[in-house]
C-alpha positions in Angstrom: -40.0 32.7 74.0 -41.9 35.7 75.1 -44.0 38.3 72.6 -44.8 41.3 73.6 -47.8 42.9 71.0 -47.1 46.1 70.7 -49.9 47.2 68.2 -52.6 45.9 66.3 -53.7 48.2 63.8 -53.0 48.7 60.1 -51.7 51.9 58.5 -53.6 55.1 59.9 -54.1 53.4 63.3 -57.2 53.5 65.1 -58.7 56.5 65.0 -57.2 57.3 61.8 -56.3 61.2 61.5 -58.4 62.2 59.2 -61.6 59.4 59.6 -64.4 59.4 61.4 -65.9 56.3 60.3 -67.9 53.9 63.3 -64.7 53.0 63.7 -62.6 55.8 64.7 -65.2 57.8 66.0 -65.6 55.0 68.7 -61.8 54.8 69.5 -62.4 59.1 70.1 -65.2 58.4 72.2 -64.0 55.1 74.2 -60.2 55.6 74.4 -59.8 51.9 75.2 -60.8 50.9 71.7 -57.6 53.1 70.2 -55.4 50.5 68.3 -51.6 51.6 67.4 -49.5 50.2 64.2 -49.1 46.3 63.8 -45.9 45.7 65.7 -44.2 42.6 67.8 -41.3 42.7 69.9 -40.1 39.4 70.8 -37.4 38.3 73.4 -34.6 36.3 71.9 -33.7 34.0 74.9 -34.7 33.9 78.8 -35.0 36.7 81.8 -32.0 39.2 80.6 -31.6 38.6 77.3 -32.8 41.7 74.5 -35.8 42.3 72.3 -35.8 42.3 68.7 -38.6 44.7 67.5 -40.5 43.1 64.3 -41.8 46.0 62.2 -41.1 49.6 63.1 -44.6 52.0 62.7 -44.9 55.6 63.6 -45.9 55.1 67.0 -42.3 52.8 67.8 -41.5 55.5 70.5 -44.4 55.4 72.6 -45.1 51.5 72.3 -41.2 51.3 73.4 -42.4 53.7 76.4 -45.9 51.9 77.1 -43.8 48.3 77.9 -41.5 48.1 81.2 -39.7 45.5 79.5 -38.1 47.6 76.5 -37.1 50.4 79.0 -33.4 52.0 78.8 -31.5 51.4 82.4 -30.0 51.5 84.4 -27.1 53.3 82.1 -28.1 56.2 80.7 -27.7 54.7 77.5 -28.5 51.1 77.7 -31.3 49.2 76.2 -33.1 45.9 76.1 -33.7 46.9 72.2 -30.6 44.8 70.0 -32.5 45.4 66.3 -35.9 45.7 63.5 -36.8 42.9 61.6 -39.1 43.7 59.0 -41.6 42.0 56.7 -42.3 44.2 54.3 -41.5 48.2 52.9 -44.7 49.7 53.9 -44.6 53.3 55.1 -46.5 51.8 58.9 -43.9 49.0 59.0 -40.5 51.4 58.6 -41.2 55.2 59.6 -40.3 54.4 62.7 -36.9 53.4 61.9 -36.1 56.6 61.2 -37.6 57.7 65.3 -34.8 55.0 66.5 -32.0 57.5 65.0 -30.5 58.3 68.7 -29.2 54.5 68.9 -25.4 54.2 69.4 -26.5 51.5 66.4 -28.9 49.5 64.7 -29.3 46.2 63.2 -32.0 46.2 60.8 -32.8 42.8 59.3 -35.2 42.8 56.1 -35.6 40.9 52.4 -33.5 42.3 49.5 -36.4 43.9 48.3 -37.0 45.5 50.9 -33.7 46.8 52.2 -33.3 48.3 48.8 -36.2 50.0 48.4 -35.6 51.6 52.1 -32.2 52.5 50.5 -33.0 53.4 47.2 -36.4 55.3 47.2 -37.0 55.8 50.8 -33.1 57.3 51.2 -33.2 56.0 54.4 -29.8 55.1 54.8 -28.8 58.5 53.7 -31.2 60.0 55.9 -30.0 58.4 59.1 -26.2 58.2 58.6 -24.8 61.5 60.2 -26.6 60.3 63.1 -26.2 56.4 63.7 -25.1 53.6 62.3 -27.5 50.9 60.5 -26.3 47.4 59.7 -28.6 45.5 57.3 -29.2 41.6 57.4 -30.5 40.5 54.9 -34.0 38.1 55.6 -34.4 34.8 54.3 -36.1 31.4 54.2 -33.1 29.9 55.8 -33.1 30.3 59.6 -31.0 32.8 61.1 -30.5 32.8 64.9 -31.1 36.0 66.6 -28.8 37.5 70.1 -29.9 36.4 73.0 -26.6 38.4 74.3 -28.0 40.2 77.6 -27.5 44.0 78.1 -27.2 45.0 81.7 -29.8 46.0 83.3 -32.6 44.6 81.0 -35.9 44.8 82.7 -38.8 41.8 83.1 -42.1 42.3 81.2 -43.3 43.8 85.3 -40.3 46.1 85.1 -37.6 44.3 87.6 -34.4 45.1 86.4 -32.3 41.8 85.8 -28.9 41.3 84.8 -28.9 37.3 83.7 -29.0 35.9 81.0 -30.1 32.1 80.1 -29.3 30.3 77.0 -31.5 30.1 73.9 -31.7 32.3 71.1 -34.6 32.6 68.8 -34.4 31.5 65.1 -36.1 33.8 62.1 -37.2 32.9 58.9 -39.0 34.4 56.0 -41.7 33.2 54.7 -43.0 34.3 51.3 -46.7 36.0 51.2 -47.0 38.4 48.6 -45.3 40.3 45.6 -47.3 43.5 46.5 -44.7 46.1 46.5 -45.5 49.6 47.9 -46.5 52.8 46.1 -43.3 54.7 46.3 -41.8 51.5 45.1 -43.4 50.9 41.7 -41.6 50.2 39.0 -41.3 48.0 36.0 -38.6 45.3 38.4 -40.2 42.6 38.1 -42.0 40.7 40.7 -40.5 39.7 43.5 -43.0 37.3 45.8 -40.3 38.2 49.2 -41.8 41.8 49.4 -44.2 40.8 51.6 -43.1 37.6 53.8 -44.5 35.7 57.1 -42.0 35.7 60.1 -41.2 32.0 61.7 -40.1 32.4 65.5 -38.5 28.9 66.4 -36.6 28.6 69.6 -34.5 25.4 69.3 -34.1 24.9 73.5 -38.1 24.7 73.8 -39.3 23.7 70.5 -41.4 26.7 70.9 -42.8 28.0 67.7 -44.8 31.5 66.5 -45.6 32.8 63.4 -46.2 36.5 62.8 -47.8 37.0 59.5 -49.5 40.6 59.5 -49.9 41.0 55.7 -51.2 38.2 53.5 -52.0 37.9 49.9 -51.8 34.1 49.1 -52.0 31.4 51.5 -49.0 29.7 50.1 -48.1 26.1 51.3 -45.1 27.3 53.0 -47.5 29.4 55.3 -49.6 26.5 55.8 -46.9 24.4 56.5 -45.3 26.1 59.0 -49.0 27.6 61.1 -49.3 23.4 61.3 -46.9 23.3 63.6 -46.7 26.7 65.3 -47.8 27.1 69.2 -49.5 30.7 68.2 -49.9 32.0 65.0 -50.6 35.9 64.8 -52.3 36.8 61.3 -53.2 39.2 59.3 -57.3 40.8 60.1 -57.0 44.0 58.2 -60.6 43.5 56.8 -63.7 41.3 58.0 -64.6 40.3 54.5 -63.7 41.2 50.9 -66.3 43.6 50.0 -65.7 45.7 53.2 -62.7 48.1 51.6 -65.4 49.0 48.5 -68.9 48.7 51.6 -67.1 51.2 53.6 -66.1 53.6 50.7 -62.2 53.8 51.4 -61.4 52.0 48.2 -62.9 50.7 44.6 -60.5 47.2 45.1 -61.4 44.5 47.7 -59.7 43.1 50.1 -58.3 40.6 48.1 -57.4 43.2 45.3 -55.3 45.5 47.5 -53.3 42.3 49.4 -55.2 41.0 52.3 -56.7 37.9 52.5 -60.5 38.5 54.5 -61.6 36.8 57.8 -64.9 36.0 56.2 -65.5 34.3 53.6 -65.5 31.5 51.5 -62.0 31.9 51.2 -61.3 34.2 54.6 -58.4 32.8 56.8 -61.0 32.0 59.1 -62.0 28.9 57.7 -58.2 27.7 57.7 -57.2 29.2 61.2 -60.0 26.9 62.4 -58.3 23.7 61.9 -54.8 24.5 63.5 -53.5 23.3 66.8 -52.1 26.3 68.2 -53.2 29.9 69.3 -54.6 32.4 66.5 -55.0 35.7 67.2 -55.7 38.5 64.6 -53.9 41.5 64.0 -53.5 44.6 61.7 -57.5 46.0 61.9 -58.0 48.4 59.8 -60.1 51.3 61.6 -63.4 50.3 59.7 -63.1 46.8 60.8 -65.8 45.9 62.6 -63.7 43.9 64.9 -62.7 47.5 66.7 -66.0 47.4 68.3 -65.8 44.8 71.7 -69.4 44.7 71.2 -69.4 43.6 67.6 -71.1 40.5 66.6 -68.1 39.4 64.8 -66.2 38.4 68.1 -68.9 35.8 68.7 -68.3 34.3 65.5 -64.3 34.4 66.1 -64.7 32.4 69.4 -66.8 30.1 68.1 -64.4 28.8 65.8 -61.7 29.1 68.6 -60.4 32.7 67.3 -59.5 36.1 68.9 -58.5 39.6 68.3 -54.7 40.2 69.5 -55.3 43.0 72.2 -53.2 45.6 72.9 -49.8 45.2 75.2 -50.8 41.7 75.6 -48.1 39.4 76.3 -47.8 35.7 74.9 -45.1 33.4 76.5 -44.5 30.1 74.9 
């Protein structure tokens, strides 16, 4: 299994438009600091076989361009990309389906929730039809195995063009996290706890393992269950602790309150990320996380506990 981290920030990115908190106004200043939208493509198989992209933000275009991997070729037309899985309806998770409109297709894999939401308030599949065709999967807790089908020509994560493909595709699986629907989405439905789910990455012919969990709400004991026995778990670090939302002046709620567990804390994921046997990176900063800063304090603190910050275009092979 290989994952490819295409961004690491939450909605707004880092620097955020219209902010010039500590934050953003480093990422201006330092360009290496800039963070694009939380997204993970993940190869479903060996050398040769396609990517599945898991969430689709507003920067899906460029990430796509930034990786050698995920280039088109050597058709004019063909591409390592076979689909979007999503784990939840946010607006930085799914604009940039709408960017992937030039694909001959697209299989788009998501909870009910979700998908109809996309459909019916988003008009997404209204949007995008006189210009490609979407197939939606529907995303569950049981395990569903992705294509490991190789397209000619797909490239290696240094570029190398190779045609091969070896056996193994990569199983998915929802995992519950939170009923926290989006904005556009209110309504008086009622809840619905697979809004927001966890992604479980399983490939059967390595008994390699990954979770992708860049919102959380709860710590359910589904979640826990299945980080226990995951080689690298990649979680949610939209805020250092629970006051910072209010501290920083973005928000009257905490953490907590708008649907993101804290690092920090009594109660931050910290604490239970501490205990587990496989990788844990963080992922999803908000731009007035502390954690944008290399020079913050805080990375001290994560290493001592055997923690890290998901960089960049870093690549994970398991």
């Amino acid at each position: 299994m290989l994952l490819q981290v295409l961004g690491t920030a939450a909605g707004g990115g880092v620097p955020q438009w219209n902010c010039a908190c500590p934050g953003c106004a480093g990422a201006r200043a330092h360009p290496g600091r800039r963070r694009r939208h939380a997204s993970l493509a993940v190869r479903s198989g060996g050398p040769g076989s396609r990517w599945h992209i898991i969430n689709a933000g507003p920067d899906i275009a460029d990430q796509i361009e930034s990786v050698p991997a995920l280039l088109p070729g050597p058709g004019s037309r063909e591409t390592p990309v076979a689909g979007v899985i999503l784990t939840d309806a946010e607006l930085d998770h799914t604009l940039g389906i709408a960017r992937l409109r030039e694909a001959d297709g697209l299989v788009v894999r998501a909870t009910v929730p979700v998908r109809d939401a996309l459909l019916d308030r988003l008009r997404l599949g209204d949007v995008l039809s006189p210009y490609t065709a979407i197939e939606w999967r529907e995303l569950s807790e049981k395990p569903e195995a992705l294509s490991a089908a190789a397209a000619m020509g797909c490239r290696e994560p240094d570029g190398r063009l190779n045609a091969l493909s070896t056996p193994g595709p990569i199983e998915v699986s929802a995992i519950p996290v939170s009923a926290k629907r989006p904005r556009y989405a209110a309504g008086p439905e009622p809840d619905d706890p697979t809004w927001s789910v966890a992604l479980r990455l399983y490939e059967p012919a390595t008994g390699a393992t990954a979770v992708y969990a860049p919102a959380i709400a709860t710590w359910s004991d589904a979640l826990d269950e299945a980080v226990r026995s995951a080689d690298v778990v990649i979680v949610d670090g939209t805020f250092w602790d629970d006051d910072e939302p209010v501290r920083s002046g973005i928000s009257t709620r905490t953490a907590t309150a708008t649907g993101h567990l804290p690092i920090a804390g009594q109660h931050g994921t910290s604490r239970r990320l501490t205990a587990l046997p496989g990788r844990c990176l963080y992922t999803h900063l908000n731009n007035t996380n502390p954690l944008n800063d290399p020079a913050a304090a805080q990375h001290a603190r994560l290493a001592e506990r055997g923690l890290e910050v998901a960089a960049e275009r870093m690549v994970i092979e398991l």
